[in-house]
N, C-alpha and C positions, 0 to 999 in steps of 0.2 A: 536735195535731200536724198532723191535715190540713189543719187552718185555717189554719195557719203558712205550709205548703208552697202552700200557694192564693195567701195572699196573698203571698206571695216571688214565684209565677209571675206573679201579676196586675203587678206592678211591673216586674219583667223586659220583658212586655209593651208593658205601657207607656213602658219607655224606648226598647225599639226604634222603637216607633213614633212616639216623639219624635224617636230619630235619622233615622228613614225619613220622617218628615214636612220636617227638616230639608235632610234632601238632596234629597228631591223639589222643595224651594224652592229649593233653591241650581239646580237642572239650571234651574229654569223662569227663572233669569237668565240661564241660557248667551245666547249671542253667537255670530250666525255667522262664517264664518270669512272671511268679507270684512270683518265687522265690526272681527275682531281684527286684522287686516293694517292696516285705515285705523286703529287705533289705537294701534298702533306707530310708523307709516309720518308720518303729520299730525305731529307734532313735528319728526322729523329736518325735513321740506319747511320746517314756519315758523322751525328753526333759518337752515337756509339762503337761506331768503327773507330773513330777518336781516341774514345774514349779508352776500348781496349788495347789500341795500340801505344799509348803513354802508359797505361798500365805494365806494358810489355819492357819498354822502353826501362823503366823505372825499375824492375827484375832484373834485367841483363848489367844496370847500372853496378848491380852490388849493394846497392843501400841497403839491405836486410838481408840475411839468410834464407834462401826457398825453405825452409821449415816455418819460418814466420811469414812470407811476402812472395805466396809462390808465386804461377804464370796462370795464365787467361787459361791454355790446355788443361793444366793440372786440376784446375778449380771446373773448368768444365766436367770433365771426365767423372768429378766426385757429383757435379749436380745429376749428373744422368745414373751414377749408382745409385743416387737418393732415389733416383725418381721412379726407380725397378723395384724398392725397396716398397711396405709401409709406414715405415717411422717418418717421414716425411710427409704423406699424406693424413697420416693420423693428426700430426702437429698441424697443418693448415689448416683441416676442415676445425679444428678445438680451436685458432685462433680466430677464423674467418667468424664460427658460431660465437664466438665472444665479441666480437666484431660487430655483428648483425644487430644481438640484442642488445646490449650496451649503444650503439650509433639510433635503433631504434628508439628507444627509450628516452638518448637525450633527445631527439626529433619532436617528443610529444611535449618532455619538459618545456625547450628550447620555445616551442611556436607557442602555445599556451601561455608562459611565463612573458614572452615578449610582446603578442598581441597583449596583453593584460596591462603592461608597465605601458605601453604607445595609445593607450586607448585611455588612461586614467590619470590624470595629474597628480593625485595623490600618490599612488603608487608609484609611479616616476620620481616621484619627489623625495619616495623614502627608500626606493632600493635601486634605482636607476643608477645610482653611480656602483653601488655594491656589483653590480651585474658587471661592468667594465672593470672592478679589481679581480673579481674573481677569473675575467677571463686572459686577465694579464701573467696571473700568478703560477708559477711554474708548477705542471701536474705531478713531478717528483715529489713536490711540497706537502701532496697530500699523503703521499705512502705512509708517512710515520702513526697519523692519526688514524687510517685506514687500515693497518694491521691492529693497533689498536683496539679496535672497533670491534673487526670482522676475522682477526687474527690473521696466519697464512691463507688462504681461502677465495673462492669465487667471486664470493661478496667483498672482498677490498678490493679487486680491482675491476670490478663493475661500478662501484665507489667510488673510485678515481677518472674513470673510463667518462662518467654521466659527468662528474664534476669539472673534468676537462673542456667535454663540447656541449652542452648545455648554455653555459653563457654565450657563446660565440654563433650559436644559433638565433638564442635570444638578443643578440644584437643585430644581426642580422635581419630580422625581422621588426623591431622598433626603428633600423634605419629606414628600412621599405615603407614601412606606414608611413615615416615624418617626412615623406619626399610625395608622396600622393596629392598632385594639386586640389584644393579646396573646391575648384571648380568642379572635378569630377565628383567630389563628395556630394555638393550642391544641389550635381544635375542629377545623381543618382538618389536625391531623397526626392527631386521633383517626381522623379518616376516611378516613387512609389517605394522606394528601396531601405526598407529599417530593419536594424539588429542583425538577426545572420543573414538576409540576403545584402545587405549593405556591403559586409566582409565578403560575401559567397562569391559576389558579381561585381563590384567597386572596388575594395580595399587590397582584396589577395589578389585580382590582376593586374595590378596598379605594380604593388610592390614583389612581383613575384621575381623579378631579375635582384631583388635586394635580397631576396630571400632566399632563392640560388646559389647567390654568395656568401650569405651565409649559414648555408648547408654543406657546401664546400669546404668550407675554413672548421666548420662544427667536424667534421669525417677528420681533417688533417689532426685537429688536437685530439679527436678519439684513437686515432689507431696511434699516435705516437701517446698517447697514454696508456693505449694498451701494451705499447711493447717496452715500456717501463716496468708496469706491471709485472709482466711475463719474467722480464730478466732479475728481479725481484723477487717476486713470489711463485719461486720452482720449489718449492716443498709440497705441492698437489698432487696427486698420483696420477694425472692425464697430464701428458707433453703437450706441448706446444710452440708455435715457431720460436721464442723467446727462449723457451727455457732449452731448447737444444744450441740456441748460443751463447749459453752460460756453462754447456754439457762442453759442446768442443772447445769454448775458452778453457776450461777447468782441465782436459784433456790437450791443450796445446795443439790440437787437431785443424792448423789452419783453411786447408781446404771446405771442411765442413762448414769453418764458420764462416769463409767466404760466400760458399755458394748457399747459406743459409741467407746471407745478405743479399742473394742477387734474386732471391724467393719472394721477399719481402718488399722489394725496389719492383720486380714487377706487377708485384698488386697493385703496389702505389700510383704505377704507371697505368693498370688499367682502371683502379677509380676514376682516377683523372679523367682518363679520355670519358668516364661514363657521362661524367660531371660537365667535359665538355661537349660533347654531344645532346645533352639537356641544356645547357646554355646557347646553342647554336639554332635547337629547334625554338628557344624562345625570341632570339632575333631576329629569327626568320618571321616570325609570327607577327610580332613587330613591326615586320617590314623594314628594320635598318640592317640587313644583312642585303650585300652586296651577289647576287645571285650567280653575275656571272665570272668573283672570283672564286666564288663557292659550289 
C-alpha cells in the first residue's frame, strides 16, 4: 500500500513538472511588448501601403480624369490644408458630438429595452421580433419620416441615429442574457443573489462578451446613420463632416471629398481598435486569451 501511494506521488510529481517545465518554455517565448505592437501594427501599414498603391496604380491607368480620381499625393496635400485650416475641425468635433450623444442615448435605450424583452416572456412575445425588423431595416428608410417630424434639423437625425443602433444594442443584449447558463442563475440565487444584484453580479458578467458585440455593431449602424443624416440634412447652419461632402461634391472639388473620406475611415478605424481593446481586456479576464501570443 505504501508503495502504491509512493508511486501515485512520484507520478503527480512528475506531471507537474511536466506542466511547469511546459510553461517555463512557453514564458521563455514571450515577446516584448514593443514586439507585440509591431506585430499587430506591420499588417494593418502593408494593408494600406496596398492599398494606396492600387490606388496609385489605378490614376496612372487613365480610368478617370485627375480632376475626378486624383493621386494619393494630391488628396494628401489637401488633408494637411484641411488640417491648418478650422473648417475641418469644426465639422469633426459637430459630427463626433452628434456621435457621442445619439450612440449614448441608443446605449441607454438599447440595454434597458433588451434586458426588459430577455427577462420577460410577454414582452419577448409581443416586440421581440419587432426589435430584429427594425434592426434589419435600412436607416435611409427613416429620413423621409424624420424630416417629417423634425423637419431639416438636429432632431431627425438624432431620430434616425437612435433608431439605427438601438435595436442592435438591444439584440445584443437579449443574445447575452439567452446564453447565461441556468446553472449560474441557480447558483447565484443560492447565494443570495435577487433583482438587481442578480443582473449586477450574474447576469451582466455572464453576458458581457454578447453585449460588447453588441455595442460594437450598435456604434457601426450609428455613425453610418449619422452620416446619412449629415449628407442629407445640410440645410443646418453648423457643418459637419457629411455636409462638407455634399459641399465638395456640389463643387466637383475631388480632393476635398477624398480626404473628407479618409477623415471619416480613420475614426472608424479608431473606434474599432477602442472596441477591440475592450473586447481583448475581456478575454483576458476570462482567461481564454492566449497570453503568450498576446
Amino acid at each position: 500500500m505504501a508503495n502504491d501511494t509512493l508511486t501515485s506521488a512520484a507520478r503527480t510529481d512528475a506531471q507537474i513538472s511536466g506542466l511547469d517545465a511546459l510553461e517555463i518554455a512557453g514564458r521563455d517565448t514571450e515577446v516584448t511588448r514593443g514586439a507585440r505592437i509591431w506585430a499587430a501594427t506591420w499588417p494593418k501599414l502593408a494593408a494600406l501601403a496596398i492599398a494606396v498603391a492600387a490606388w496609385q496604380v489605378v490614376v496612372w491607368s487613365g480610368w478617370k480624369p485627375p480632376y475626378s480620381l486624383p493621386g494619393p499625393l494630391e488628396v494628401g496635400r489637401e488633408l494637411v490644408a484641411q488640417a491648418q485650416g478650422p473648417q475641418l475641425w469644426e465639422g469633426l468635433l459637430t459630427t463626433l458630438r452628434r456621435a457621442a450623444v445619439g450612440y449614448v442615448f441608443s446605449v441607454a435605450v438599447g440595454l434597458l429595452l433588451g434586458l426588459a424583452v430577455a427577462r420577460s416572456k410577454v414582452l419577448r412575445a409581443a416586440i421581440g421580433s419587432m426589435i430584429t425588423a427594425l434592426q434589419t431595416m435600412p436607416s435611409i428608410a427613416w429620413f423621409p419620416l424624420a424630416i417629417l417630424l423634425f423637419e431639416l434639423s438636429e432632431k431627425a437625425i438624432f431620430f434616425v441615429v437612435v433608431l439605427g443602433a438601438a435595436p442592435s444594442i438591444a439584440n445584443g443584449v437579449i443574445s447575452g442574457v439567452d446564453y447565461v447558463p441556468p446553472l449560474l442563475l441557480r447558483a447565484g440565487r443560492n447565494l443570495g443573489a435577487r433583482g438587481l444584484n442578480l443582473y449586477r453580479y450574474v447576469i451582466a458578467p455572464a453576458a458581457l462578451p454578447a453585449i460588447v458585440a453588441g455595442l460594437k455593431q450598435g456604434w457601426a449602424f450609428s455613425w453610418r446613420s449619422l452620416m446619412a443624416g449629415e449628407l442629407i440634412v445640410v440645410g443646418i447652419s453648423q457643418t459637419s463632416l457629411g455636409a462638407q461632402l455634399t459641399y465638395s461634391r456640389e463643387l466637383s472639388d475631388a480632393p476635398w471629398l477624398l480626404s473628407t473620406m479618409i477623415v471619416i475611415l480613420v475614426l472608424g478605424l479608431g473606434v474599432d481598435a477602442a472596441f477591440g481593446a475592450a473586447d481583448t481586456a475581456i478575454r483576458r479576464r476570462w482567461g481564454v486569451l492566449d497570453q503568450a501570443g498576446n
